[in-house]
N, C-alpha and C positions, 0 to 999 in steps of 0.2 A: 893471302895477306890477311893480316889481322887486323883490327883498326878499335878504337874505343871511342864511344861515342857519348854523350850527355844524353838521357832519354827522362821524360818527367815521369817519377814514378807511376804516378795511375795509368798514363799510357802502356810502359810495360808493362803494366799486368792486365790492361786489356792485352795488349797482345796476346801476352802469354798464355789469359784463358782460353782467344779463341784458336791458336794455333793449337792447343793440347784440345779439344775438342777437332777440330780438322786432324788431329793424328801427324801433324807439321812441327817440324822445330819452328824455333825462332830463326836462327841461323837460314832455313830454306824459303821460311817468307820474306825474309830481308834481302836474298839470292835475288828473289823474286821481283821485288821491288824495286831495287834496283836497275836487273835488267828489259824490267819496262821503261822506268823512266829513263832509259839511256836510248831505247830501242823510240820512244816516244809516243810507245802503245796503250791505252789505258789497261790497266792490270785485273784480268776477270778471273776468278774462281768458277770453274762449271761445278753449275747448279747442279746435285745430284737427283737422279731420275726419281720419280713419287718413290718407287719400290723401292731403294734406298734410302729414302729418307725415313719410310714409314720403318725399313729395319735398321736404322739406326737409332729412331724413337724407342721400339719394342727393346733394342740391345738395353739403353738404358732404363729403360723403365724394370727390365731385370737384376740390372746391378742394382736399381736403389731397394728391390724388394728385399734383395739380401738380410738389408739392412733391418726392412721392418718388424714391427714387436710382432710375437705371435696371437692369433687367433683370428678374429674376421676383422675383415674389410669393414671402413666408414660406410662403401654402398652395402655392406651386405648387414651391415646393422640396421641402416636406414628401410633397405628391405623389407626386414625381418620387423622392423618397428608398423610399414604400411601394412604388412600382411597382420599385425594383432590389430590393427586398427578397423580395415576391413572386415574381419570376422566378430568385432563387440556389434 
């Protein structure tokens, strides 16, 4: 069944971000929600295990490098800046 609902913008787009980062439609948290408060259960996400989370951090932290300009890293200029400091 289809149904159309009034949602205040900002709310849908919290939703929206954290469902697209859970890899969830909107459509399957709403499933969701629904059938807990029908069920009368509070509605829990399992926490994913440390080693999930940390490669889910690592995932992204890859996609954002994609992104970055080339050449070094802020640590590795700041590095490189303690290392001429240490040797004057």
């Amino acid at each position: 069944m289809k149904a159309t609902i009034e949602i205040p913008d900002d709310l849908y787009r919290r939703v929206k971000a954290k469902s697209a980062l859970q890899g969830r439609t909107i459509r399957e948290v709403t499933t969701e929600l629904y059938q807990s408060w029908v069920a009368d259960t509070p509605a829990t996400t399992a926490a994913p295990s440390p080693e999930q989370w940390l490669e889910e951090w690592l995932h992204l932290a890859d996609e954002l490098m994609k992104d970055a300009p080339p050449g070094p890293s802020a640590r590795e200029l700041l590095e490189q800046d303690r290392n001429r400091l240490e040797r004057s």
